[in-house]
N, C-alpha and C positions, 0 to 999 in steps of 0.2 A: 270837130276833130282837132287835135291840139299834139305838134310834136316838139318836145321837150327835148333840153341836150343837155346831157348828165356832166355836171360838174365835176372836179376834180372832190370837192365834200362828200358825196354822196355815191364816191367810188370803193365796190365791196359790198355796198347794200342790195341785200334781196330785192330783187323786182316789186313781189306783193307786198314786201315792208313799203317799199319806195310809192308805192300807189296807193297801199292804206292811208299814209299819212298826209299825199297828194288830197287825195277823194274822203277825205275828213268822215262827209255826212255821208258816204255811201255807205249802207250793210258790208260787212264785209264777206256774207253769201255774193253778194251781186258782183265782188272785184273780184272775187275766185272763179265767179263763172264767166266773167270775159276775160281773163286768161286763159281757161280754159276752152274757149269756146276759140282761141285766137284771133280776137279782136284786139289784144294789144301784140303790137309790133317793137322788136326792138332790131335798128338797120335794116328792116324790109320783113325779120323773121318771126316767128312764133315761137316764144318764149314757155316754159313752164315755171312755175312759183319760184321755186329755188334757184333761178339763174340769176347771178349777183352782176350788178352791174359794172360797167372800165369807163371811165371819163373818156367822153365824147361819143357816148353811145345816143341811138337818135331813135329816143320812144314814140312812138304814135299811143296816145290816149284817148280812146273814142268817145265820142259822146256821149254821157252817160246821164238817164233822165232823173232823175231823181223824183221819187214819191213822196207827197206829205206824210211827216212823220210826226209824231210828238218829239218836244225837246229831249235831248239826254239826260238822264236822273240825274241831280246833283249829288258826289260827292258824300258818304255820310262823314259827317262830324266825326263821329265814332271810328269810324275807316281809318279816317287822315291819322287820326291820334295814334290808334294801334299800330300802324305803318311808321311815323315817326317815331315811337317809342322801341320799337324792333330795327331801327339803323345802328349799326355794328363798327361804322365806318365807312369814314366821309375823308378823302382829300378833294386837289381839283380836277382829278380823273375820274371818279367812281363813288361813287355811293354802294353799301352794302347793308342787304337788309337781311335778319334773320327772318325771314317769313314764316308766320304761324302754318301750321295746318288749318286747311279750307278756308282761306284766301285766296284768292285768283288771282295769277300774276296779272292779264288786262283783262277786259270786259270783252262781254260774246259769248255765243252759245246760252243765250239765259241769263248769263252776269251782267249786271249794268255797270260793276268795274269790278280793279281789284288794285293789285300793290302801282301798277304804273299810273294810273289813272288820281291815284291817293297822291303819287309824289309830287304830280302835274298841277295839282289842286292844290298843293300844302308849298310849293316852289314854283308859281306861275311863269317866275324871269328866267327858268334856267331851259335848254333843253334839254332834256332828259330822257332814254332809248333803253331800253330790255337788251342786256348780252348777250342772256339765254334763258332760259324758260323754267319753270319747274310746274311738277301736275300738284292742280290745287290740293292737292292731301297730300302731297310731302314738303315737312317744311326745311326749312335752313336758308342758306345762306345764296345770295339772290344779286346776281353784280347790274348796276346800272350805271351805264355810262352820263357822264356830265359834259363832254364833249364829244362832236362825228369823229376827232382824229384817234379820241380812246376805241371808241365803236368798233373803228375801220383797222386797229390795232389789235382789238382780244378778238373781233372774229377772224383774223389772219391768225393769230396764235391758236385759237380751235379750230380753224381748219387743219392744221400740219401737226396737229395732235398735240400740243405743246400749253395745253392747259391741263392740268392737273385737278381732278373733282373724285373727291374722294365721300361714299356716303353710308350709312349705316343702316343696316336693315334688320329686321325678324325676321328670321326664317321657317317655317314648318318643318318638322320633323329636324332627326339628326343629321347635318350637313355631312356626308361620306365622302368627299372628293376633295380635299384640302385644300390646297392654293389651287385654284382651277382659273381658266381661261375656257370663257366661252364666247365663242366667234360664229355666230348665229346670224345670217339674214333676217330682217324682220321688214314686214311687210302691210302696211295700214291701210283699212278700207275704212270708209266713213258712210255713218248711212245717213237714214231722212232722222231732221233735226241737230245737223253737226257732230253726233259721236264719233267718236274712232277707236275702233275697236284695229287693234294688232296682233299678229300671227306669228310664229316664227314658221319663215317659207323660205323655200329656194324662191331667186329672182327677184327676192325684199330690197330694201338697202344693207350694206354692210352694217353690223353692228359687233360691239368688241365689248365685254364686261371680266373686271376680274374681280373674282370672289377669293376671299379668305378670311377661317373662321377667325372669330374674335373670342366667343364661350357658345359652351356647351348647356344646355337646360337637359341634361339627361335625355329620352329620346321625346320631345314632346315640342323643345325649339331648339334654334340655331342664330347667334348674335354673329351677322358678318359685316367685314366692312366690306365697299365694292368699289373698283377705280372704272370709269367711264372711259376707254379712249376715243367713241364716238357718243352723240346725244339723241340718239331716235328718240320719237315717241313713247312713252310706256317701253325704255329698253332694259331697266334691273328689273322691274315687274316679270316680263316675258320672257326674260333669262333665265329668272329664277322659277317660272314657272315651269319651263323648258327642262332644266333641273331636276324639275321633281320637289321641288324648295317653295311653294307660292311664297310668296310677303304677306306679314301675318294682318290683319284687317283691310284687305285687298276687296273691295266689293265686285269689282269686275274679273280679275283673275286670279281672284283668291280660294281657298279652301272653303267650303261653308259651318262645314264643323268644326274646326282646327278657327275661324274667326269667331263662332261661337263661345269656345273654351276661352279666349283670350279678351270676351267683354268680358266674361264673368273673372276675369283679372284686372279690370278697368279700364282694357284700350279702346275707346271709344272713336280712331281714326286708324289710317293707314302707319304699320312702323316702318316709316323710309325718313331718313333725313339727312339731309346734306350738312356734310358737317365739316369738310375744310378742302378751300381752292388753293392754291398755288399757281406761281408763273413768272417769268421776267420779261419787264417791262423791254421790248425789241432795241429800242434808240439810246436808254441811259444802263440799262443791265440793271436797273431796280429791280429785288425781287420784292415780291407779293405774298406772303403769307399767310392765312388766317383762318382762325376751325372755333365753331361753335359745341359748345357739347348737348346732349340731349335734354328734351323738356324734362320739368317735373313728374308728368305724364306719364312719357315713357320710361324715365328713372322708374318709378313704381310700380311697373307693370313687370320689369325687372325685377324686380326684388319679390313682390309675388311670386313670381315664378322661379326664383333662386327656393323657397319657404313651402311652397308647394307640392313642389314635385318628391314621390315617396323615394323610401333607401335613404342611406347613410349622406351626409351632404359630402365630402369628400371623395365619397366615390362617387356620386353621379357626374359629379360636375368637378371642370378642370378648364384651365386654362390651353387655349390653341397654340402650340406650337412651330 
């Protein structure tokens, strides 16, 4: 048993972050089930995942046995390259990656890494921490901190809403509801083998998405952009499914015919992509500005689907006002 007394560094960080990175070679099934099971203590209490910690917090970390495992796969060559070659922006706060589609931001569930694992490998001296997340089929823009004081800095700025994530989607069918705000609970259950599948339920977490069109495809798609003001799990997916909207090559919450029609237009992954953060830096008023525009990919699935669709092109299609 080993209790731990949280630094002023390491003040703001999630619990489970703060134990994965502690318990290295643990599964990180096995550190989610002794928090769950409440065998870590934090001051005496039984914590849940998400509870971030205050300097001078007093963890009790239990004993934890650890199984022969084989080593962790190395790194591929390939990996590091793509991930360096998709950095968008480097100071000495942050790194930013455009991240491809189906890339994983870290390893787990099946993945033996992804984007943090690549930078770790490619930047041994530095350390390096995930701000926020994204699901491995949407791609864009990906912030990593280079320092704990950035860290402990933009997750206070996403907490109080004050990050700005703006991203772009396909939509099914014609989008009816113009600038829309949908303030949905979503709520995630995970089953055997790590998935997580989410709901929109009463009793979820709060969740906040706003939708507005971007163009029209006649009634067949819907180009939006979406602002985040919170980050759940799968939260434009299950917005826009909520909607009546899926996201168009969504395998889990998507249309099955409406993703069919749109391989045969060449999208061969999910159309979600983050395409520009904002924010000011708390202590100098630095702002932050910065947007990627769409793949090749998606460009031309686009444009397909401008060529496609029957009627006049003028009249189907129009710009969102």
């Amino acid at each position: 048993m080993r209790v731990l007394e949280i630094a002023a560094d390491d003040e703001g960080q999630r619990v489970d972050n703060f134990l994965l990175r502690e318990l290295k070679s643990v599964p990180r099934s096995r550190v989610y089930r002794i928090l769950r099971r409440g065998e870590v203590r934090v001051n005496g209490k039984r914590v849940k995942p998400e509870y971030r910690l205050a300097t001078g917090d007093r963890l009790r970390v239990p004993p934890v046995r650890i199984d022969a495992a084989p080593p962790a796969r190395k790194v591929a060559g390939s990996v590091i390259e793509t991930v360096r070659n998709a950095i968008v922006h480097e100071d000495r706060e942050l790194l930013v990656v455009n991240k491809p589609a189906g890339l994983a931001v870290h390893g787990g569930s099946g993945v033996d890494f992804g984007v943090i694992e690549a930078l770790r490998a490619d930047r041994p001296e530095e350390s390096l921490e995930l701000v926020h997340r994204l699901d491995r089929e949407t791609s864009g823009l990906l912030l990593v901190a280079r320092r704990r004081s950035s860290l402990r800095a933009l997750h206070t700025l996403m907490r109080e809403g004050r990050v700005e994530k703006r991203y772009l989607a396909l939509l099914a069918g014609q989008w009816a509801h113009g600038k829309a705000t949908i303030d949905v609970p979503l709520k995630t259950r995970q089953l055997q083998g790590g998935e997580r599948i989410v709901r929109a339920q009463a009793g979820g977490k709060d969740a906040v998405s706003q939708f507005a069109p971007v163009e029209f495809y006649g009634k067949r798609a819907t180009l939006v952009e979406v602002d985040i003001e919170t980050g759940r799990t799968h939260q434009i997916r299950v917005h826009a499914l909520h909607a009546g909207h899926p996201v168009a090559g969504d395998e889990k919450y998507g249309d099955r015919a409406f993703n069919q029609e749109m391989r045969e237009l060449g999208l061969h992954r999910m159309f979600l992509h983050a395409t520009a953060v904002s924010f000011t830096w708390p202590e100098t008023e630095r702002e932050f500005n910065l947007s990627v525009p769409l793949d090749d990919e998606l460009k031309v699935v686009l444009d397909r689907l401008a060529t496609a669709r029957p009627g006049p092109r003028g009249a189907a299609r129009r710009r969102a006002r």
